[in-house]
C-alpha positions in Angstrom: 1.6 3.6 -14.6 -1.2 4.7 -16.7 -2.5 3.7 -20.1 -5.5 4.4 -22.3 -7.8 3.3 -25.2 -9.8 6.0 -27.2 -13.2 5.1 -28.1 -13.8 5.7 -31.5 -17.3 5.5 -31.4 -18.7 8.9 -30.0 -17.4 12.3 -29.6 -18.8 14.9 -27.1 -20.4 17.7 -28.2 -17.2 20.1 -28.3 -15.5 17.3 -30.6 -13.4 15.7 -28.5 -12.6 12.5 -28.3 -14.1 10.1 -25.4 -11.3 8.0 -24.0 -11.1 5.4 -21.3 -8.5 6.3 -18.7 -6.6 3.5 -16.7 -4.4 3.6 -14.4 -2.8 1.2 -12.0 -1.0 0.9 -8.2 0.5 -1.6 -6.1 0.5 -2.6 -2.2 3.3 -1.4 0.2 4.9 -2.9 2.9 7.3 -1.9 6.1 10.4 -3.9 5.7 11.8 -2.1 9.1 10.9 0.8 11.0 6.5 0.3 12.0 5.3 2.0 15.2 9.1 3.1 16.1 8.6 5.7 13.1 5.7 6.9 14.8 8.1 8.6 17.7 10.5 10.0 14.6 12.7 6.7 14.0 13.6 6.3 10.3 11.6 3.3 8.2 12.3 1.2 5.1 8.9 0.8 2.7 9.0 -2.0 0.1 6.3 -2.0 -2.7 4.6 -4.8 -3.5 4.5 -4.9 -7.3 2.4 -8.1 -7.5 -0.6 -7.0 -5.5 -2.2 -4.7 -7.9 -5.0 -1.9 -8.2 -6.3 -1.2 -12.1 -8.4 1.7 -11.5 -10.9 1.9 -15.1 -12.4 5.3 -15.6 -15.0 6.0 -18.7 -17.0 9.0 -19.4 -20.9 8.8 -18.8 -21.7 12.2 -21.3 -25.6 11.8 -20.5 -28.2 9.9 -18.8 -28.4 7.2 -21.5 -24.4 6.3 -20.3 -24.9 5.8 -17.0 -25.5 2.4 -15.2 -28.9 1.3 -15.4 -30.7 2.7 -12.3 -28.3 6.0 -11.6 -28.4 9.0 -12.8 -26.5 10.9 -14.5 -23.8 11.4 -12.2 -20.8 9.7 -11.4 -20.6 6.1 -10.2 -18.9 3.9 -8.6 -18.3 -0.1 -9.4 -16.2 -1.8 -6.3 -16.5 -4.9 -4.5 -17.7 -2.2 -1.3 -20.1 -0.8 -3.4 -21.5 -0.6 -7.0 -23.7 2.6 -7.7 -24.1 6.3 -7.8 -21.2 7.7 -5.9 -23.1 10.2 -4.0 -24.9 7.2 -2.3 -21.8 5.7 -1.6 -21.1 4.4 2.3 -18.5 5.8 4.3 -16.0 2.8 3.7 -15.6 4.4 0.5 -15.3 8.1 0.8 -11.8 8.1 0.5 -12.0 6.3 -3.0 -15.5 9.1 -3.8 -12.5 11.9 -2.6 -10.0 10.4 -5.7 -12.6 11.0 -8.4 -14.1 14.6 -7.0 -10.8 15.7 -6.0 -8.9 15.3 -9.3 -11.7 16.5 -11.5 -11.6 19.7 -9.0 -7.8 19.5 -10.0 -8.5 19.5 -13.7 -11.4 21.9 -13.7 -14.0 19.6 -15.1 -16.2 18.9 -12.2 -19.2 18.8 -14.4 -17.9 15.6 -16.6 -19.5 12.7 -15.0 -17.4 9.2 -14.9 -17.8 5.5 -14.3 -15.4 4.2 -12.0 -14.3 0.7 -11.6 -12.0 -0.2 -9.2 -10.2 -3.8 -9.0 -8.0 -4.2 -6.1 -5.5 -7.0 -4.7 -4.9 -5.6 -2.0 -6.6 -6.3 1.2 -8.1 -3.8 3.3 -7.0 -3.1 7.1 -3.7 -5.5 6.6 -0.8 -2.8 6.5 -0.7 -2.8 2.8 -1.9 0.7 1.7 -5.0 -0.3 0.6 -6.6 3.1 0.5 -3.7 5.1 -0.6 -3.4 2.2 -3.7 -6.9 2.9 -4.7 -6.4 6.4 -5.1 -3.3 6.7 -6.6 -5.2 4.6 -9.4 -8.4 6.5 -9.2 -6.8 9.6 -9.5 -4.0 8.7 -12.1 -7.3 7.2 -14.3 -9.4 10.0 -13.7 -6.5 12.1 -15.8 -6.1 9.8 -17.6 -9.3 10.2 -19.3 -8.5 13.9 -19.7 -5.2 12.7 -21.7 -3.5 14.4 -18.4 -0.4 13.0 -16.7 -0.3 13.8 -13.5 2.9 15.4 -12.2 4.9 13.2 -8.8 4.1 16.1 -6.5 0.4 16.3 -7.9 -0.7 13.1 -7.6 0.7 12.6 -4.0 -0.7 15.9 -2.7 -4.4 14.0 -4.1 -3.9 10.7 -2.4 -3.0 12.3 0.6 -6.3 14.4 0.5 -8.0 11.0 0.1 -5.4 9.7 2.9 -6.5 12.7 5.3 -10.3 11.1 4.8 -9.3 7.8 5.6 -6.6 8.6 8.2 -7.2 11.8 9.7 -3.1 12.7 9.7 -1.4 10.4 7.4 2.5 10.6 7.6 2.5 9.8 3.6 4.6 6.9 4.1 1.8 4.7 1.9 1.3 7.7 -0.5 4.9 7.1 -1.7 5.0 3.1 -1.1 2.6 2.6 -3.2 3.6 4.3 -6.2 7.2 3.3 -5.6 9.0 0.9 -7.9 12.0 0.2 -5.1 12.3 0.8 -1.6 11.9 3.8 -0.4 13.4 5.3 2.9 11.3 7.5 5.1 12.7 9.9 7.8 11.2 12.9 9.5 8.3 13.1 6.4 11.4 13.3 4.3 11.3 10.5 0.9 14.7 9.3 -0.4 14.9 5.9 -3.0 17.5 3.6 -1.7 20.0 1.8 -3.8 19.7 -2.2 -4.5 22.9 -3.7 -4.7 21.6 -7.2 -5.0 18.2 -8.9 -5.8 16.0 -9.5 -3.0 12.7 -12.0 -2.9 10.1 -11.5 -0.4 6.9 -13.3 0.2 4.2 -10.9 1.7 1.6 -13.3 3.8 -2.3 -12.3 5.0 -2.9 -13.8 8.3 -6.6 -13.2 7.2 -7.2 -11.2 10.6 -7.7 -7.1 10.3 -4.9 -5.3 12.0 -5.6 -3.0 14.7 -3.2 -0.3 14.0 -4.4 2.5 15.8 -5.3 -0.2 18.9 -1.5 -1.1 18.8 -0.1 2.4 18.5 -2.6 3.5 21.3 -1.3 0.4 23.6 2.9 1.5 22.6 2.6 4.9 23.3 0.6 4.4 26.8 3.8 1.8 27.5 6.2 4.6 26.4 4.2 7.4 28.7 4.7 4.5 31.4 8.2 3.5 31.2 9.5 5.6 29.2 13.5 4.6 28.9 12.6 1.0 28.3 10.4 1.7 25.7 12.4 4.9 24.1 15.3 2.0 23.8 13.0 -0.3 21.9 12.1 2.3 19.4 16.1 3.5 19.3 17.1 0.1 18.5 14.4 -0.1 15.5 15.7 2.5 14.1 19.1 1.4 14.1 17.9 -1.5 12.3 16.2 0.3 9.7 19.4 2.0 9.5 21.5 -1.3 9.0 19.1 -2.5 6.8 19.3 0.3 4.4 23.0 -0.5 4.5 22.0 -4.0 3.6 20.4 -3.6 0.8 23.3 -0.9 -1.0 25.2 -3.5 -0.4 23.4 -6.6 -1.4 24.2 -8.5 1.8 21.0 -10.8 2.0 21.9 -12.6 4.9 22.5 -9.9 7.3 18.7 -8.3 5.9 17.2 -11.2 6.7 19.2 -11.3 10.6 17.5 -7.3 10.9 14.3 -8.7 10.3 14.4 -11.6 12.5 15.5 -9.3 15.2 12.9 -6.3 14.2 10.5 -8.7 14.7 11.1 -9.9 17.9 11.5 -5.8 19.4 8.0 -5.6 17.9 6.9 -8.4 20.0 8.4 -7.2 23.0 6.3 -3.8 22.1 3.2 -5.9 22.5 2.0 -5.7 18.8 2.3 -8.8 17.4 -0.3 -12.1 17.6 -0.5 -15.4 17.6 -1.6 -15.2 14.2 1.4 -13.2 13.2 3.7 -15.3 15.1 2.2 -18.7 14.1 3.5 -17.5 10.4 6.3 -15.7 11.3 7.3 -19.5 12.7 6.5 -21.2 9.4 8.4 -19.3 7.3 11.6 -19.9 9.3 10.7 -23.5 9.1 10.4 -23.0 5.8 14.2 -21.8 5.5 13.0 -18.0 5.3 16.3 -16.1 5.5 14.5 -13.9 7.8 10.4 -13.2 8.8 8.8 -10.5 11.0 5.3 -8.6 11.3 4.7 -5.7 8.9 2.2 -2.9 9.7 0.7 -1.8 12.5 0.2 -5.3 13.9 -2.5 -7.2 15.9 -3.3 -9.0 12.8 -2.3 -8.2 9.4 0.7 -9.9 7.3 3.8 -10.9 7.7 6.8 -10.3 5.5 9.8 -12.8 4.8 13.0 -13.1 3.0 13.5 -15.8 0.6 16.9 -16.8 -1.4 15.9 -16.9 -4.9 12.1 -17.7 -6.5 11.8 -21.4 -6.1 12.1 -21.2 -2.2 9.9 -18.2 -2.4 7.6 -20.6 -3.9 8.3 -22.8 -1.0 7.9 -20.2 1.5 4.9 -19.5 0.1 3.0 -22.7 0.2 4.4 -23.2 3.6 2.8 -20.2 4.5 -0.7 -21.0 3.1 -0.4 -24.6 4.7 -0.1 -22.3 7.9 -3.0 -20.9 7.2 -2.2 -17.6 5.7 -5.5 -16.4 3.5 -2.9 -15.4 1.0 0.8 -14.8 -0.4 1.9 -12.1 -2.6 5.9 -12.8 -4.0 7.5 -9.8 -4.8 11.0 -8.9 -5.9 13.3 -5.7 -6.2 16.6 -5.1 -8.0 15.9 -7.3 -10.5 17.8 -5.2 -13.0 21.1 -5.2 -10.9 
């Protein structure tokens, strides 16, 4: 979603209006389907509308614009880093890539910008933090431009800034975090699944980084080692993915919530979860959570749970918190059903 505000008070030198682009993105999740979608199993991706990224882009037309101490170039203001882009660290190439990669697109690479990013979604928790920012970034950058970027545009630049953060990224967070429903993901293939109910989750932060590319390393090793074990694991992940889609068509909250318990006990027998993960995954079921599993690549991260309607989200929620989680992000789909 994108807006803009045109600022009345200068013009550049061709006449044309200066405008402050704005864009913003949301936080993904796996509802079924991490690490066995990996070895080609189908996976469920829920959006997280309620953790947001507002991306803020002006124009900086001369030196006089710029931030005091920069120069007149872009820059970037973050809570990783605040100041000319091209001193930027490397925790924030992927976000420098948004900016210089969509004014490439647009064929304005000599307009510097001011960038501010604001961002409620954590970093290295399985929520898409990177691919969030740059949807936003790169929707803003437009923005300013008065361009709206088409579907297949704006994912092919997030996955350039995804290929910088990543190395190989499947594009399962490019579309996540853009989505406004579940998505399902099969074989790099995108389809939006149907909601035939509404469904509440609480998203929770253990407040430990995940080690994703640790716990992929550590399942495929087990797979190389015992490989039919293993290969039945991932099989019967994907059939839950596969129920669960069903699950949702149908609006059959219960039997979502059973496919979550159970996904999240195949991940644990994969080796990926943590006492952290399971220490919440616990409280929300005491809580009454109609089902509560891992989400992401695991070893840390967040967990995700099923609630029955908002007030025993809210529930969930605090029970979460009182757990211990560094934070809780409610979020709901089908709510027009």
């Amino acid at each position: 979603m994108t807006s803009n505000d045109l600022d009345h008070t200068a013009t550049t030198g061709a006449g044309t209006i200066r405008r402050t682009g704005r864009a913003s993105s949301h936080g993904k999740t796996i509802l079924i389907g991490e690490h066995a979608v990996v070895h080609g199993a189908p996976a469920l991706v829920l959006p997280v509308i309620d953790a947001e990224v507002v991306a803020t882009v002006t124009p900086l037309e001369d030196v006089a614009d710029a931030a005091p101490g920069s120069a007149a170039g872009h820059h970037l203001e973050s809570t990783v880093h605040t100041g000319p882009l091209d001193l930027a660290p490397a925790a924030v190439m992927p976000t420098v890539t948004a900016v210089t990669a969509t004014l490439r697109h647009l064929g304005v690479t000599d307009r510097p910008v001011h960038v501010r990013v604001d961002s409620q979604v954590p970093t290295a928790r399985g929520m898409g933090s990177s691919a969030a920012v740059a949807a936003a970034v790169t929707a803003a950058v437009a923005d300013v431009f008065g361009v709206v970027l088409d579907a297949e545009t704006h994912h092919e630049l997030i996955q350039e800034c995804e290929r910088v953060a990543h190395g190989s990224p499947s594009g399962l967070d490019a579309r996540g975090v853009v989505a406004d429903a579940p998505v399902w993901f099969e074989d790099g293939r995108i389809e939006p699944v149907a909601l035939g109910a509404r469904f509440v989750f609480v998203v929770a932060d253990t407040g430990v980084p995940g080690h994703t590319r640790e716990a992929v390393a550590s399942v495929r090793e087990r797979l190389d080692h015992d490989p039919e074990t293993v290969r039945a694991v991932i099989d019967r992940i994907g059939a839950l993915a596969r129920h669960a889609r069903g699950t949702l068509e149908g609006g059959d909250v219960q039997a979502l919530g059973a496919s979550m318990d159970a996904a999240h006990d195949l991940l644990t027998s994969l080796g990926v979860s943590s006492p952290d993960l399971d220490g919440l995954v616990a409280a929300a079921r005491g809580a009454g959570a109609l089902g509560a599993k891992l989400t992401g690549g695991g070893r840390g991260g967040c967990v995700l749970t099923l609630a029955e309607d908002d007030d025993h989200a809210d529930r969930i929620a605090a029970a979460l918190r009182g757990a211990g989680a560094a934070a809780t992000w409610t979020t709901s789909i089908g709510d027009r059903v």
